[in-house]
C-alpha positions as CSV (number, residue, x, y, z in Angstrom):
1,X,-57.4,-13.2,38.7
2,X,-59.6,-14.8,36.2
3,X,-57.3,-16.8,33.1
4,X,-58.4,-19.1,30.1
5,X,-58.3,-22.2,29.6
6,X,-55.0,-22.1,27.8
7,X,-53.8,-20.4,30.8
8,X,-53.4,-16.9,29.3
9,X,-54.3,-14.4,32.2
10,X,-57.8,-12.5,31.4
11,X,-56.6,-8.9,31.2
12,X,-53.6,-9.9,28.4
13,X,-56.2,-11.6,26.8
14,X,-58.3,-8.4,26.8
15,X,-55.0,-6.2,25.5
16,X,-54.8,-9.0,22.3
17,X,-58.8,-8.0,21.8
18,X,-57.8,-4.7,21.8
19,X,-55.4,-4.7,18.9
20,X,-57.0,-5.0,15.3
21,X,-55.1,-7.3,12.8
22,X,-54.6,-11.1,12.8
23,X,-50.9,-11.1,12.5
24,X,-50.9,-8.9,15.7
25,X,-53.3,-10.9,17.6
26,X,-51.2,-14.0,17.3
27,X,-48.3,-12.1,18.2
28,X,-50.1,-10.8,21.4
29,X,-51.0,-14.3,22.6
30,X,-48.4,-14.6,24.9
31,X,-47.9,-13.0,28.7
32,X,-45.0,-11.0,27.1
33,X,-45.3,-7.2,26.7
34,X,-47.6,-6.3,23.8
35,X,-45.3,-4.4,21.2
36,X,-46.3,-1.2,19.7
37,X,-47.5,-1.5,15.8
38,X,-46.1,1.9,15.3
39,X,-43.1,3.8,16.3
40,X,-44.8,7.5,16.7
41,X,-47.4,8.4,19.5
42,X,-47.7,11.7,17.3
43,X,-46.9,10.8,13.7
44,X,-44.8,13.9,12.0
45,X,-47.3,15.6,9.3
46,X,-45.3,14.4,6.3
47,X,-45.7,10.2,7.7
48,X,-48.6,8.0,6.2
49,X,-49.1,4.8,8.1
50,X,-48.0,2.4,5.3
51,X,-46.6,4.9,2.9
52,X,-43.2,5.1,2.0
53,X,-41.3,8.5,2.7
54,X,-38.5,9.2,0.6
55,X,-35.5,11.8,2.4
56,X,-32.6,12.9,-0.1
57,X,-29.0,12.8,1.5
58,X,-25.6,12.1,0.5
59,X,-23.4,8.9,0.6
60,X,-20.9,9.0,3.5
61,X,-19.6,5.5,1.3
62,X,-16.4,7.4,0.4
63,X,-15.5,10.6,-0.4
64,X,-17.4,10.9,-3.8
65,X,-20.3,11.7,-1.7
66,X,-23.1,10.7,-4.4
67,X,-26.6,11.9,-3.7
68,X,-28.7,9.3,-2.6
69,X,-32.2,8.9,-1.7
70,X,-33.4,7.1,1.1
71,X,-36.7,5.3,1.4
72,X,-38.1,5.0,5.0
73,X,-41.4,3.4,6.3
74,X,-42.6,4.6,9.5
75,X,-39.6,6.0,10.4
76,X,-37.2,3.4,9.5
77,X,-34.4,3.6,6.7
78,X,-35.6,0.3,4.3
79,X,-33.7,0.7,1.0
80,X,-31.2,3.2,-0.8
81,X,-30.9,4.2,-4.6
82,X,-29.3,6.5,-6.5
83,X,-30.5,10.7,-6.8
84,X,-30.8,11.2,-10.5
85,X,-31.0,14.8,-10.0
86,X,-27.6,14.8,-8.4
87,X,-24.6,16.1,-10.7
88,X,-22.1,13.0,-9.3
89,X,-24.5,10.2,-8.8
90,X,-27.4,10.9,-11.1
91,X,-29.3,7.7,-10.1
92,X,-26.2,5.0,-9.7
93,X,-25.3,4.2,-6.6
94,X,-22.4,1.6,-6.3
95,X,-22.2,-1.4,-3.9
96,X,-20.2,0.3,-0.9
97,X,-23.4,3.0,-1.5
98,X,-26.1,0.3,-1.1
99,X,-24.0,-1.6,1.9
100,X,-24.4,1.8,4.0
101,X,-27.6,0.7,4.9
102,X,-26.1,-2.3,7.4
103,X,-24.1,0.0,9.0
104,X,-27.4,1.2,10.3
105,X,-28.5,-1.6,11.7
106,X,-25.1,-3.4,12.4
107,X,-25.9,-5.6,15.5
108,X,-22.0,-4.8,16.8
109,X,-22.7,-1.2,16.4
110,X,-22.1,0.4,19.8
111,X,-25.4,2.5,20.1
112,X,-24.3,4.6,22.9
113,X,-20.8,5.6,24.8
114,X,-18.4,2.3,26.1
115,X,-16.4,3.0,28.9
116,X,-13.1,0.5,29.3
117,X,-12.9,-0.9,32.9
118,X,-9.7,-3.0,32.5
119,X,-9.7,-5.4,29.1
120,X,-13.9,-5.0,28.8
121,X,-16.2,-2.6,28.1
122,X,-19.4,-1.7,29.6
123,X,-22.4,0.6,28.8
124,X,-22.0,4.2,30.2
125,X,-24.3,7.8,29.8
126,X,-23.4,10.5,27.7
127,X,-23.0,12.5,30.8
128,X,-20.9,9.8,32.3
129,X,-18.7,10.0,29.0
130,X,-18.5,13.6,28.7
131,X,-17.3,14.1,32.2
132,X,-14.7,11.0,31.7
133,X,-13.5,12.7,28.8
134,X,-13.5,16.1,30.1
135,X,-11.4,15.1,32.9
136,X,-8.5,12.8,30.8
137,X,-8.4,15.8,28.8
138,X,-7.8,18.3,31.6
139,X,-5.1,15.6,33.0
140,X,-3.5,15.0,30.5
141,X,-3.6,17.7,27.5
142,X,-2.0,15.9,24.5
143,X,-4.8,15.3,22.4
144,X,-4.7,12.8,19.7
145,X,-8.1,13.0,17.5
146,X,-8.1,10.2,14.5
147,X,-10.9,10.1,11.9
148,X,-11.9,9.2,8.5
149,X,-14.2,11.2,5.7
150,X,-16.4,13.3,7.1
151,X,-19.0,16.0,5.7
152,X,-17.7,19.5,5.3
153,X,-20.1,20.7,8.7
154,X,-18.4,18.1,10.9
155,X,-14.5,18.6,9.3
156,X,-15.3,22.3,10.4
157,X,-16.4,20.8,14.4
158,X,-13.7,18.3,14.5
159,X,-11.0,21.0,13.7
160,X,-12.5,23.7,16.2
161,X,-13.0,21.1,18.9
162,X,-8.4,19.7,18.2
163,X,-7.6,23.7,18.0
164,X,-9.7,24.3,21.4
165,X,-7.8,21.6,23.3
166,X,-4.6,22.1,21.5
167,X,-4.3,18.8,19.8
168,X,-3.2,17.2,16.9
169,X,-6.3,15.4,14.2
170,X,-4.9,13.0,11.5
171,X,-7.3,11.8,9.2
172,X,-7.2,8.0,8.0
173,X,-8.4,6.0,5.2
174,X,-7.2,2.7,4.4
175,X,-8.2,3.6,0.4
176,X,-7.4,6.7,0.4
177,X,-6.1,8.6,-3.0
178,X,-2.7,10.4,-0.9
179,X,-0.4,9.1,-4.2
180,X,-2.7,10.6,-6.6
181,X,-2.8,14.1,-4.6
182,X,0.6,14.1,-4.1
183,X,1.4,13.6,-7.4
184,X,-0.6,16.6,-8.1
185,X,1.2,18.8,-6.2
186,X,4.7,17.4,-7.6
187,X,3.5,18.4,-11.4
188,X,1.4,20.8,-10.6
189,X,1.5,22.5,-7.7
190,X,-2.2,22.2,-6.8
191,X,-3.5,20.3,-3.3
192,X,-6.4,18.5,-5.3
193,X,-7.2,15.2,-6.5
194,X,-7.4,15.1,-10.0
195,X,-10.8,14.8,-12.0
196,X,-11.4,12.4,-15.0
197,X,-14.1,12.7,-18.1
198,X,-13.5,9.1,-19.1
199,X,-17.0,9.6,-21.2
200,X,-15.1,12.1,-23.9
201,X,-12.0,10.0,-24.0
202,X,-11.6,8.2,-27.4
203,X,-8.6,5.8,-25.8
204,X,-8.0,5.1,-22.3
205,X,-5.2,3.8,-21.2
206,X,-5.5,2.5,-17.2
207,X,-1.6,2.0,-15.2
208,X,-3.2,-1.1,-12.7
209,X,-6.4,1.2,-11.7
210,X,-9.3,-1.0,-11.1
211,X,-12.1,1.8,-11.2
212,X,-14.8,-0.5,-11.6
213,X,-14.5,-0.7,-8.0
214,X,-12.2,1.4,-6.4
215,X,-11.2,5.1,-6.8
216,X,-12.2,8.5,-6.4
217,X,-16.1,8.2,-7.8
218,X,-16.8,4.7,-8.8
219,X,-20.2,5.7,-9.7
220,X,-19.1,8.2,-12.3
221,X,-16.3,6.1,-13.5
222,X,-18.9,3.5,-14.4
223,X,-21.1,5.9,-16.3
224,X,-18.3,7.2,-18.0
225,X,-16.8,3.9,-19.4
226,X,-20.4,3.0,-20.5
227,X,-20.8,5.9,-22.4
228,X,-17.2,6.3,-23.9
229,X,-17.8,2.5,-25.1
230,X,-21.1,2.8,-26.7
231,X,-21.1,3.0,-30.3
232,X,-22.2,6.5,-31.2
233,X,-24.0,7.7,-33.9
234,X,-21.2,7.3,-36.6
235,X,-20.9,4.0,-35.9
236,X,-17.5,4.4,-34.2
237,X,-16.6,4.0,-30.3
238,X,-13.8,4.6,-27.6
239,X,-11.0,1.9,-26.9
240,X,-10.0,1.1,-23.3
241,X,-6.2,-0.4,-23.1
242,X,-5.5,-2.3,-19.4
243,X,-1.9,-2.1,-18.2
244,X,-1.7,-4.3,-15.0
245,X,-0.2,-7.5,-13.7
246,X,-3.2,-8.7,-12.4
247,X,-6.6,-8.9,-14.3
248,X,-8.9,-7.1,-12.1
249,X,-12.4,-6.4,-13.0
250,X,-11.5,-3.5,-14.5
251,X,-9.1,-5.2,-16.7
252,X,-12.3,-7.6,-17.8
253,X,-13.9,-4.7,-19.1
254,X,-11.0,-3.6,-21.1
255,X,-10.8,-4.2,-25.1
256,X,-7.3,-5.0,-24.4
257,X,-4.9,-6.4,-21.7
258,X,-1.3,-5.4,-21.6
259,X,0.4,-7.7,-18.7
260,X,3.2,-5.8,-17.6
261,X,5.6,-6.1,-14.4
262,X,4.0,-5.1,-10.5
263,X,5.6,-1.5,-9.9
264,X,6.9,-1.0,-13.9
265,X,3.8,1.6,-14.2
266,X,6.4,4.2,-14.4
267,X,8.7,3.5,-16.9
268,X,6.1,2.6,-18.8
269,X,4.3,5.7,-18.2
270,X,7.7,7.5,-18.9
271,X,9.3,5.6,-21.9
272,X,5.2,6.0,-24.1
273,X,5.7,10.1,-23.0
274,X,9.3,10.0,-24.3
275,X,8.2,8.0,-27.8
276,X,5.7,10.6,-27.8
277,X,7.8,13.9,-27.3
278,X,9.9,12.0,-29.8
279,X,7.2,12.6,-32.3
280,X,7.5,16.3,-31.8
281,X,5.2,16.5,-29.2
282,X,5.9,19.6,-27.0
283,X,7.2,18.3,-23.4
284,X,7.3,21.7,-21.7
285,X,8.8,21.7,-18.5
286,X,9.7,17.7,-18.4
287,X,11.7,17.7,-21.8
288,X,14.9,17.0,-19.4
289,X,13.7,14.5,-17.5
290,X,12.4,12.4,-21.0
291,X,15.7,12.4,-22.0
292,X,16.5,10.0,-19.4
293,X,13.8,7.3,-20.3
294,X,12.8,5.5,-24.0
295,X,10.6,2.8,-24.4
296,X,13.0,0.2,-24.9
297,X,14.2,0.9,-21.4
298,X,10.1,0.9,-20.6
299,X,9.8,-2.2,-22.3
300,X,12.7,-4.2,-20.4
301,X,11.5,-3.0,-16.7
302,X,7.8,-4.0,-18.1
303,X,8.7,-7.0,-19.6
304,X,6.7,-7.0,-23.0
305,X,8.2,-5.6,-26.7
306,X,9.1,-2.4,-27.5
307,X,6.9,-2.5,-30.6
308,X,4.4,-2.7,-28.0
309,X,5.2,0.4,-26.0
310,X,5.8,2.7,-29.2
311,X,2.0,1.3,-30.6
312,X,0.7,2.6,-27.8
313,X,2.4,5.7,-27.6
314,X,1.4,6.3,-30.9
315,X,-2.3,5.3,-30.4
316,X,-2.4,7.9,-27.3
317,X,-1.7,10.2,-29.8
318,X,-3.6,10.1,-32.9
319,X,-6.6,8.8,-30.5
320,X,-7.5,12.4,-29.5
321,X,-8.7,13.3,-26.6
322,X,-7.2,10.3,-25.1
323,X,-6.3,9.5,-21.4
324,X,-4.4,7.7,-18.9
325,X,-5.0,7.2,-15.6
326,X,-2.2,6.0,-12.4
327,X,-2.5,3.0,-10.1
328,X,-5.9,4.2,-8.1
329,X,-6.7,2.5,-4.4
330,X,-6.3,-1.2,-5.4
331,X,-2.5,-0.9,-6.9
332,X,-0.7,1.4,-4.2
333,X,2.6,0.1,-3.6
334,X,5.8,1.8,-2.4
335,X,5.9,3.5,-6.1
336,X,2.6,4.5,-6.7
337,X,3.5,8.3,-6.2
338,X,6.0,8.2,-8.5
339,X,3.9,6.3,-11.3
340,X,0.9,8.5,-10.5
341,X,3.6,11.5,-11.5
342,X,5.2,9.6,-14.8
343,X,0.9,9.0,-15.6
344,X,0.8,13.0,-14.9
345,X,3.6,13.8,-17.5
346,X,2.0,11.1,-19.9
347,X,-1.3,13.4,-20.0
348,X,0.7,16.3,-20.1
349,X,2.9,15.7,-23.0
350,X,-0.4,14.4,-25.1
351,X,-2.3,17.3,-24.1
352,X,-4.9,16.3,-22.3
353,X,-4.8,18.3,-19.3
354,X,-7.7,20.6,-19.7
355,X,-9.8,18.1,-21.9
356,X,-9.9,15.0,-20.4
357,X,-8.1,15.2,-16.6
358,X,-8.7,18.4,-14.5
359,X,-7.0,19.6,-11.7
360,X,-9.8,21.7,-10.4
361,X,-11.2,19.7,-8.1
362,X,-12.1,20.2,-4.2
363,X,-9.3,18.7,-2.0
364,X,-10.1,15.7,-0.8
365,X,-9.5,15.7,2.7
366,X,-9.4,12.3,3.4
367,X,-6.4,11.7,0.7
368,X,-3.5,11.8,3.5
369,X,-0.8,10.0,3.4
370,X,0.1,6.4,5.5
371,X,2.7,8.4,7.2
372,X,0.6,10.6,8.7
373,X,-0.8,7.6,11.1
374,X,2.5,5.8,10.9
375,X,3.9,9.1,12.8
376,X,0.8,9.4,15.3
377,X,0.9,5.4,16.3
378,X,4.7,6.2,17.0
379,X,4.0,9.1,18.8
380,X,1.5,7.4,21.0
381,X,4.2,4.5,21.2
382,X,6.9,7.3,22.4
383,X,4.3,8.4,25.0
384,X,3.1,4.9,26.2
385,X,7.2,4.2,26.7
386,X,7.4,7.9,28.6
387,X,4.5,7.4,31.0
388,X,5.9,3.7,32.0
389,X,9.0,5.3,32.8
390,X,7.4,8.0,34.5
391,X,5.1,5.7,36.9
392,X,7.6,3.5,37.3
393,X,10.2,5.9,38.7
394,X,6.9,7.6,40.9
395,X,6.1,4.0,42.0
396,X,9.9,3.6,43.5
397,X,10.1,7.0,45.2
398,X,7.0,6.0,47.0
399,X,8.1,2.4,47.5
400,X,8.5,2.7,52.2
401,X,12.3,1.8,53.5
402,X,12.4,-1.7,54.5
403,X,9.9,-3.6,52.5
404,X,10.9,-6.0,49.8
């Protein structure tokens, strides 16, 4: 066989003639494989060579689940923005959205089945996997099936799938909002996460939740603190009041910082709603349990004046519509519930259920509590333990007479 003078054997040479483009040629001069310059042999209808194609989908980020739109060229995902037809996003798209697109192409991202042999892993076929699977589960029956969010289509799979094998699913996020749901169904009675129209609020009054970046709908949350602290046509705008510990970046965007103690949210919470049913506000249903607070009981737990608390109180009322808002998904602590239910009482007693917090939104089903995986990794403790035993007591009974 003929070659050049460079050494490059005559028929790769040929296949570098035979692809047009300079960048391509050089990349063809080489006795590697020439790669393909396009990813289709048959190119769907809708794909131009060298035109973008745009695909609308939704944000598996979190559980907002903003509409999105994705830009692709030749069949690759490129860049993501915002929909701005879409009622939740309506062209934002916050940083978690925009960092889906790694996950795409993650290098570390397994891109097929991994089947442990010992302490590694190794490549495996779906059919290989299936039948490994099918067979543990046949063996062994006590199904255990952990997951995060997922879209409405694959909750409905997932579930058929547990209730076919008769096991048990527990659904896990490390930010989840399970204080702020059960909190709902304390006050309320409602499984739902509670829904926010910071834009209408006139003073808003955040107990440690950092929004900006955390929560149910970041995106939303955004637009709505922009708008509520715009100046509007009569020359007036909406106060924000941040009661934290820490200055988060929510608190940086506040017109005010109230530093107050870690886990005080809900005496504070508690002693504003009693100055405020004090007014003559009507407390309903938690009348009793105000009794039992005042603010300067609020003020000693979070260590600033009781002038302070009363101001405030007051404020949240003559501010109308006003709202507060619990410790979201960067302030959980051990009291959270309880201080997402003391925020609940706060908004009840000013009246802004129904104006400015709604409880009529879809569950969330990814708001579960911590002890729902704290009881599953002791259950699979418990069964670890059990099997041990079980081998171990197998292992003796078949253990021949005489040998050590």
């Amino acid at each position: 066989m003929t070659t050049t003078k460079d050494g490059i054997k005559r028929r790769d040479f040929l296949k570098v003639l035979g692809v047009s483009g300079a960048g391509v040629g050089l990349s063809g001069c080489s006795p590697k494989e020439v790669e393909k310059l396009l990813p289709y042999v048959v190119a769907p209808e809708e794909i131009t060579p060298g035109v973008a194609t745009w695909y609308t989908t939704v944000c598996s980020g979190c559980s907002a689940q903003c509409g999105m739109w994705v830009r692709t060229r030749e069949g690759r995902a490129v860049k993501v923005e915002g929909n701005p037809n879409h009622p939740v996003s309506r062209g934002g798209l916050c940083a978690k959205g925009h960092a889906t697109l790694t996950h795409l192409y993650n290098p570390d991202r397994y891109p097929g089945p991994m089947i442990r042999e010992g302490d590694r892993f190794r490549k495996g076929t779906w059919d290989e996997a299936e039948r490994l699977l099918a067979a543990k589960i046949k063996a062994h029956g006590n199904v255990l099936f952990v997951s995060g969010h997922t879209g409405p289509t694959m909750d409905r799979l997932i579930d058929r799938f547990v209730e076919e094998v008769r096991g048990t699913r527990v659904r896990y996020d490390a930010l989840s909002d399970a204080p702020l749901r059960e909190a709902a169904r304390l006050v309320y009675g409602t499984d739902s996460v509670p829904r926010f129209d910071i834009e209408n609020a006139r003073l808003l009054l955040s107990f440690g939740n950092d929004f900006i970046d955390w929560g149910p709908s970041p995106v939303a949350h955004n637009r709505g603190l922009a708008k509520m602290s715009a100046v509007d046509d009569h020359g007036s705008k909406g106060r924000f009041v941040y009661l934290g510990a820490r200055l988060s970046t929510t608190g940086l965007n506040a017109d005010e910082w109230v530093p107050i103690r870690p886990g005080s949210e809900a005496a504070v919470a508690l002693g504003m709603a009693a100055a405020v049913a004090e007014a003559g506000a009507d407390a309903g249903p938690y009348a009793e349990v105000l009794r039992s607070y005042s603010p300067a009981q609020a003020a000693e737990a979070a260590g600033v004046s009781e002038d302070t608390i009363r101001e405030l109180a007051e404020r949240f009322v003559a501010d109308v519509p006003s709202l507060a808002m619990g410790p979201g998904q960067g302030a959980h602590h051990r009291g959270a519930t309880a201080a997402n239910v003391a925020v609940a009482i706060l908004n009840h007693v000013a009246g802004n259920v129904g104006r400015t917090v709604f409880y009529d939104a879809r569950v969330d089903a990814a708001a579960t509590p911590f002890s729902d995986m704290a009881s599953a990794v002791s259950a699979m403790a418990d069964a670890k333990e059990t099997l041990k035993g079980t081998c171990s007591k197998a292992s003796r009974n078949l253990e021949p007479a005489g040998i050590v």
